[in-house]
C-alpha positions as CSV (number, residue, x, y, z in Angstrom):
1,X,-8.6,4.3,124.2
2,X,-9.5,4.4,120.8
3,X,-13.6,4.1,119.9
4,X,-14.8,0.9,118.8
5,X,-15.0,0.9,114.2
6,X,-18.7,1.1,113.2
7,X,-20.5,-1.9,111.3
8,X,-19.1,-2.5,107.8
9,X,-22.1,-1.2,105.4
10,X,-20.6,-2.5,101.5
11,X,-22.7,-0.3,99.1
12,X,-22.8,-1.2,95.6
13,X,-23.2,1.9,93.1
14,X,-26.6,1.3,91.8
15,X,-27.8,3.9,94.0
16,X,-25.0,6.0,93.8
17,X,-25.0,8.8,90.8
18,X,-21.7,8.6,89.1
19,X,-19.6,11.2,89.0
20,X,-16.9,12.3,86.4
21,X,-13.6,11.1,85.9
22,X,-11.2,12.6,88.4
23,X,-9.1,13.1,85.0
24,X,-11.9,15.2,83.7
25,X,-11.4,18.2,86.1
26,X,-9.5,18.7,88.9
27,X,-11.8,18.9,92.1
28,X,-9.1,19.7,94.3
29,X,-7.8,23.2,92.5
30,X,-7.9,25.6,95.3
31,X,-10.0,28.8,95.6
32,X,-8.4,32.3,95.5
33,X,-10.1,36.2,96.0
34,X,-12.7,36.6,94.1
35,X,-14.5,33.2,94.0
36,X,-15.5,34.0,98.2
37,X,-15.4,36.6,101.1
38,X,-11.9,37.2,102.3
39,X,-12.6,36.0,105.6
40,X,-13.7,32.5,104.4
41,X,-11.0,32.2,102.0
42,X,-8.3,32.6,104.5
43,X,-10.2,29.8,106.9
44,X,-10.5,27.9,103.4
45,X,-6.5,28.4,102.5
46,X,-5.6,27.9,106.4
47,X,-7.9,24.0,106.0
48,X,-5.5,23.5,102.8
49,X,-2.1,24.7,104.6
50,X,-3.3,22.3,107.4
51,X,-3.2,19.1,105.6
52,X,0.1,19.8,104.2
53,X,2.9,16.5,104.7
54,X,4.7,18.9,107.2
55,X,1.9,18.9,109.4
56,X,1.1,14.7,109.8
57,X,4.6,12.9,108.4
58,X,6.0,12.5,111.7
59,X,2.4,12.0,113.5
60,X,2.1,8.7,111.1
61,X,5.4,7.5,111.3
62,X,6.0,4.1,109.8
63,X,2.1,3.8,108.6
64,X,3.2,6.7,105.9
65,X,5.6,6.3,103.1
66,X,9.8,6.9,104.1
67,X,10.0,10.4,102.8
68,X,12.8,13.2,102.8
69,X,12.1,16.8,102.7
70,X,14.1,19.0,100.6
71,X,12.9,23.1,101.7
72,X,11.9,25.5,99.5
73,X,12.2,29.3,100.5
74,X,9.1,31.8,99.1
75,X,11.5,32.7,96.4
76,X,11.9,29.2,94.9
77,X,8.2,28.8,95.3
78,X,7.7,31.9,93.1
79,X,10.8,31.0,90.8
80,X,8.6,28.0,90.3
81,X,5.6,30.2,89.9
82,X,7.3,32.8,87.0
83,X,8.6,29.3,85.5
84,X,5.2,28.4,84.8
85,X,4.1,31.6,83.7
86,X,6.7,31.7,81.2
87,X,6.3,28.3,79.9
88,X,3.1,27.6,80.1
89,X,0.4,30.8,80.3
90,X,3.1,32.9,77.9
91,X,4.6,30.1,75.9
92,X,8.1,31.4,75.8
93,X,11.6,30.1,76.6
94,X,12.9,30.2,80.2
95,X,15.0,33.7,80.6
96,X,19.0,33.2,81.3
97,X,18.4,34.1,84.8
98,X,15.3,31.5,85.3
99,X,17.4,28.7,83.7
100,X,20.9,28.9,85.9
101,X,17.8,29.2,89.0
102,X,16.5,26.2,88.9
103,X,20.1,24.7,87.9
104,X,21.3,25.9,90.9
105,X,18.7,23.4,92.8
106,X,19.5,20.3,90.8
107,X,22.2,19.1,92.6
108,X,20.8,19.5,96.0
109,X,17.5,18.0,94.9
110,X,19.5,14.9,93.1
111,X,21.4,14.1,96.3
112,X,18.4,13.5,98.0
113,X,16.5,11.9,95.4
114,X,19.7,9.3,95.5
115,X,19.6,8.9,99.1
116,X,15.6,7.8,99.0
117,X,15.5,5.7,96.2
118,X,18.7,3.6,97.0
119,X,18.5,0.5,95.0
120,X,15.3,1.2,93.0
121,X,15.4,3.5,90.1
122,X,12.7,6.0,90.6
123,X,11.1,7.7,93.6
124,X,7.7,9.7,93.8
125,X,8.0,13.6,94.1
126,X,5.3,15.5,95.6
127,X,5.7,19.3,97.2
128,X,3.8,19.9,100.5
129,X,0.5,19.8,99.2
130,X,-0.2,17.7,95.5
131,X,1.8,16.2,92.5
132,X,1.8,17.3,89.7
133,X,-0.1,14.7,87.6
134,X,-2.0,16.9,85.4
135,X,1.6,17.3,83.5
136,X,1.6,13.5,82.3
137,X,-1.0,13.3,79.4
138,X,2.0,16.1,78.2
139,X,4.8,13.5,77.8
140,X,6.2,11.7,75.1
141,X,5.8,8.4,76.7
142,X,2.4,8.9,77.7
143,X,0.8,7.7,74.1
144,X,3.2,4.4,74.1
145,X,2.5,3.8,78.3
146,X,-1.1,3.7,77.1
147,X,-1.0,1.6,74.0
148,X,0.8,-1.4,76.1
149,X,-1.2,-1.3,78.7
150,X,-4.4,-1.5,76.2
151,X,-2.8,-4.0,74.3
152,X,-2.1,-6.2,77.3
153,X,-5.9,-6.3,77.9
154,X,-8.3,-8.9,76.4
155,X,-10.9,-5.8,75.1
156,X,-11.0,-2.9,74.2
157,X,-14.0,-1.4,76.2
158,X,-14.4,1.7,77.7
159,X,-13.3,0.7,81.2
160,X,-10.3,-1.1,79.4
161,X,-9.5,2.3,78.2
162,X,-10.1,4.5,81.1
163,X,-8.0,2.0,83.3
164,X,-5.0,2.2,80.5
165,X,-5.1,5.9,80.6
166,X,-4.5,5.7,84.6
167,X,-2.0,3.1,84.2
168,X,0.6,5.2,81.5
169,X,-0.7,8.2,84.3
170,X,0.7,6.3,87.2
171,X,4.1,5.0,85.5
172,X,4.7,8.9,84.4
173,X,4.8,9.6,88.0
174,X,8.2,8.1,88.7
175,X,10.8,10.2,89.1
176,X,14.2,9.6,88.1
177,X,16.1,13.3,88.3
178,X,16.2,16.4,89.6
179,X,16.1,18.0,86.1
180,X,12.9,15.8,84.9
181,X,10.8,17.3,88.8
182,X,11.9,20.5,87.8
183,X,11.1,20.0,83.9
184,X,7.4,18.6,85.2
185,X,6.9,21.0,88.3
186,X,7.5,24.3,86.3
187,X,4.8,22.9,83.5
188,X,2.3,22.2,86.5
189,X,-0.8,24.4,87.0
190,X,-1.4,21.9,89.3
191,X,1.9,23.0,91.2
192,X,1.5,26.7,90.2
193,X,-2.1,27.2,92.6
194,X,-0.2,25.2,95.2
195,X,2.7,27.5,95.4
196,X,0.3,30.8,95.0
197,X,-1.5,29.7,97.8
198,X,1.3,29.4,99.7
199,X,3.0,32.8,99.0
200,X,-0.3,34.4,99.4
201,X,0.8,33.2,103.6
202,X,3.8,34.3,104.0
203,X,3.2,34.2,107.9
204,X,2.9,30.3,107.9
205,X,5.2,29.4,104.5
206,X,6.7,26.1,105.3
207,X,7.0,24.4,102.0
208,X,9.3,21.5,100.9
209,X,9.8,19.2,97.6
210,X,8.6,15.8,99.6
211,X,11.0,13.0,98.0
212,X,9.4,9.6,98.9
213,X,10.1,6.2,98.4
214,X,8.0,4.9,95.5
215,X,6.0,1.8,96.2
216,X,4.0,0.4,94.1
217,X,0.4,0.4,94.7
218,X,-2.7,-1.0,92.2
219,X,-4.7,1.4,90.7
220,X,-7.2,-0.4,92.2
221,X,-6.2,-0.4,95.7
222,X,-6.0,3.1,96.8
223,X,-9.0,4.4,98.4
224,X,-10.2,7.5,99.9
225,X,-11.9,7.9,103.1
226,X,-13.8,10.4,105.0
227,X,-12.6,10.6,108.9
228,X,-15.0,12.9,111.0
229,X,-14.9,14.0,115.0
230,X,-13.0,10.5,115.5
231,X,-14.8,8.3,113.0
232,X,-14.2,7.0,109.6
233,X,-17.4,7.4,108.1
234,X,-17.1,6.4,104.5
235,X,-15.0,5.3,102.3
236,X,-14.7,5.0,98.4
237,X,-12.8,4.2,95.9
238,X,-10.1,6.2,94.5
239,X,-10.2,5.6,90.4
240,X,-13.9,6.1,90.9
241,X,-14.8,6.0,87.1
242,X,-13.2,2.3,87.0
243,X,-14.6,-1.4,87.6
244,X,-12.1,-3.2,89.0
245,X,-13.2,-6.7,89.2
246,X,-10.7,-7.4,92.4
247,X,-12.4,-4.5,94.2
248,X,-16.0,-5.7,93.7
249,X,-15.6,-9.3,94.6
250,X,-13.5,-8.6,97.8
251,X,-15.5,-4.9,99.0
252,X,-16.3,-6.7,102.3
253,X,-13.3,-7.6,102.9
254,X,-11.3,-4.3,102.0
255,X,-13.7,-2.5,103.6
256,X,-13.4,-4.3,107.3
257,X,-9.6,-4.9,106.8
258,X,-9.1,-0.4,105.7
259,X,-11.3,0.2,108.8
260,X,-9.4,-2.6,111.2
261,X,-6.2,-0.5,109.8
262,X,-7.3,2.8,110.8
263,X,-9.1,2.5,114.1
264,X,-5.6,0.2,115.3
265,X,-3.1,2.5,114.4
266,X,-3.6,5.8,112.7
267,X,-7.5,7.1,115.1
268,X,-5.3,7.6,118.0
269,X,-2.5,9.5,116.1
270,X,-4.4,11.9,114.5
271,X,-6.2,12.5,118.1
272,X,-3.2,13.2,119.6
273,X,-2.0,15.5,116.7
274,X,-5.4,17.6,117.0
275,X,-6.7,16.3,113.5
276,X,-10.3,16.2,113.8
277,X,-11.2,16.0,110.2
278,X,-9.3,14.9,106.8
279,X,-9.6,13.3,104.1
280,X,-7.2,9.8,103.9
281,X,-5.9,8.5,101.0
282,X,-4.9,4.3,101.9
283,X,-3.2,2.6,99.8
284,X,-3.6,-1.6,99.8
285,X,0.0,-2.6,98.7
286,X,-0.5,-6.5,99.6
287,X,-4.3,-7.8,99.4
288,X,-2.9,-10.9,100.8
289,X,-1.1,-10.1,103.9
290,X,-3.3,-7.0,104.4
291,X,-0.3,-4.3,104.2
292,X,-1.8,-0.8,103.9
293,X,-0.5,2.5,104.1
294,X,-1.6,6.3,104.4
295,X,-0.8,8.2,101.0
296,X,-1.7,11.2,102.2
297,X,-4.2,13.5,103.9
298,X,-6.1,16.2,102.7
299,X,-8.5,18.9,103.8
300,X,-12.0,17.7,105.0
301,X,-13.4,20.6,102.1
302,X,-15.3,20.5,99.4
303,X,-13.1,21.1,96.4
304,X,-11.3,17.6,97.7
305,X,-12.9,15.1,95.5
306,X,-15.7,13.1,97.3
307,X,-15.2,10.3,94.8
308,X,-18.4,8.1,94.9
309,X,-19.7,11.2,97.4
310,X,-21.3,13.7,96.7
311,X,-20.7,17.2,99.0
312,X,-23.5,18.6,98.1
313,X,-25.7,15.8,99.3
314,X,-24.1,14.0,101.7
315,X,-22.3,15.8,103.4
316,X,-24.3,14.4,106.3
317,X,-22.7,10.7,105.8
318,X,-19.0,12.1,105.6
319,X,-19.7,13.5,108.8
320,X,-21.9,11.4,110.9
321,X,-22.0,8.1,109.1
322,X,-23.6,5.4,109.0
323,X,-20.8,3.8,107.2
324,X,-20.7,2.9,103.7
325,X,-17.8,1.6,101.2
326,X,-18.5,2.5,97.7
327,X,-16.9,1.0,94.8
328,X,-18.0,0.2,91.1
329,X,-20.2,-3.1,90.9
330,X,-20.2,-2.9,86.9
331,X,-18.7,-1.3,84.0
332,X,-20.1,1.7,83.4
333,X,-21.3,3.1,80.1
334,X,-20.2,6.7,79.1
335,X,-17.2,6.7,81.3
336,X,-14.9,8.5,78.5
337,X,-17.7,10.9,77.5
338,X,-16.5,14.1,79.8
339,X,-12.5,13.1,80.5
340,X,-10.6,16.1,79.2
341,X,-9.7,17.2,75.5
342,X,-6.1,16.1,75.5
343,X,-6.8,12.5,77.3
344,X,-9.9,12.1,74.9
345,X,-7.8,13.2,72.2
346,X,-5.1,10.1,72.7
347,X,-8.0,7.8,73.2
348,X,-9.8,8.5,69.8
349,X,-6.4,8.6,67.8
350,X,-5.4,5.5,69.2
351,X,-8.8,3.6,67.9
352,X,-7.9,5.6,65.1
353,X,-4.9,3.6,64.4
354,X,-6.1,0.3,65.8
355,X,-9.4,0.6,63.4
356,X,-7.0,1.4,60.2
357,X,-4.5,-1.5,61.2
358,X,-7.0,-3.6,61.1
359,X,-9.0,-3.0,58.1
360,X,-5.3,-3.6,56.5
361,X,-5.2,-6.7,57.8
């Protein structure tokens, strides 16, 4: 039987230190030789390998997102790895032989982005391990994504313009091809450590393109929580940099009904599947009728962002509790001050534009 959920705790941020922007750097980048001894950077690459979808897809079953798997042998991965290196860290054109590669793969990857998305128009492409998001400030359609969703706001403050740049990132995530995944996974560094990871294990390589249904979820209401030895100790939310007005008037609520989730149907699961620690990404697709799902999991480590958490200094709360729900009770001040160049660089041209449009006016 699973263990009674702890009291809810709803902790506002005052007394929480802000962190950056998840969009400032990535947290998550995994570690290679060199940055630790060799024998704790194969226990830290075996944590990361252990999270992967293969691993706790079938464990969550219909709490998870419908997903099909389409396998990628260690010479695709590092096809996708050379890729990379060639587009992006050389800055030169794909050779003859890297081009008719990946073209080879389209049409097996299209037939099963077909058969997931049925009647929608997009799905939502991930490999074992990550997406490749830090590829969508890149597009053409980012710039435009962002202007509508600023203009569709009231203001034009900071949080307004934090929460437009995660909107146009979110809509950039749909997948509609086999040609555009393989046009944004070869341009991914994101996708590029995953895959050298995974190489770098040849003994254990089980890696897949993981084609899953999309669904849309709020910004706002996905959430990251902290499960330790059988407990969900904390949770926080996701777009931490954000204040989402939803969020802070219902935390009581979303905090109970996340926990209520978890401690009814996924506690158990994860026992059984030997998962004693992980990171959960929920996802609150109906406030209303309380639908939630799993995202994904991730490695209970400290290169996973801890959000409104800090590692460093409570680490003792992610493991032990008590709970606590964090989420932003205000806008914050400063929250575009450290996001990277290229997403500060589409913010200040934009304001750029609005500004001279309208002086001449």
């Amino acid at each position: 039987m699973s263990a009674a959920p702890p009291a809810v705790e709803v902790s506002a941020l005052q007394a929480v230190k802000l962190k950056h922007s998840k969009i400032e750097k990535d947290a998550s980048k995994p570690l290679f030789e060199g940055t630790m001894e060799r024998e704790g950077l194969q226990a830290y690459h075996t944590a990361i390998l252990d999270m992967n979808i293969e691993v706790w897809y079938d464990l969550l079953g219909e709490y998870t997102f419908p997903t099909k798997f389409f396998e990628l042998t260690i010479e695709t991965a590092r096809l996708l790895m050379s890729c990379y290196e060639t587009l992006v860290l050389n800055k030169s054109a794909l050779s003859e032989d890297q081009a008719a590669r990946l073209k080879a793969l389209e049409d097996g990857l299209q037939a099963i982005i077909d058969e997931v998305r049925g009647g929608d128009d997009v799905v939502f492409v991930k490999t074992s391990c990550r997406s490749p998001k830090d590829t969508v400030v890149y597009s053409t359609r980012f710039r435009q994504l962002y202007r509508d969703s600023l203009a569709s706001k009231p203001t034009r403050t900071e949080n307004d313009k934090l929460v437009s740049l995660l909107d146009a990132a979110i809509d950039l995530l749909k997948t509609r091809s086999a040609h555009e995944l393989l046009q944004t996974f070869t341009s991914s560094e994101r996708i590029y450590q995953d895959m050298s990871v995974a190489v770098s294990h040849p003994d254990r390589f089980n890696q897949h393109f993981a084609i899953r249904k999309w669904v849309t979820v709020p910004p706002e209401m996905e959430f990251r929580g902290f499960y330790f030895n059988g407990k969900l100790n904390a949770i926080s939310q996701y777009n931490h940099c954000c204040y989402y007005p939803h969020v802070a008037n219902h935390a009581q609520t979303l905090a109970k009904n996340i926990q209520d989730f978890f401690y009814k149907n996924i506690q158990l699961r994860l026992q059984k599947g030997g998962i004693t620690q992980c990171v959960v990404d929920f996802a609150v697709t109906n406030a209303e009728n309380n639908e939630i799902y799993i995202i994904e999991l991730n490695p209970f480590v400290y290169t996973t962002d801890g959000c409104l958490f800090s590692w460093t200094h409570e680490r003792g709360i992610l493991e032990n509790g008590p709970f606590e729900f964090r989420y932003q009770a205000k806008e914050c001040k400063g929250s575009l001050v450290a996001i990277a160049d290229a997403w500060k660089k589409v913010v200040e041209e934009e304001d750029e534009i609005a500004a001279s449009s309208s002086k001449s006016h």
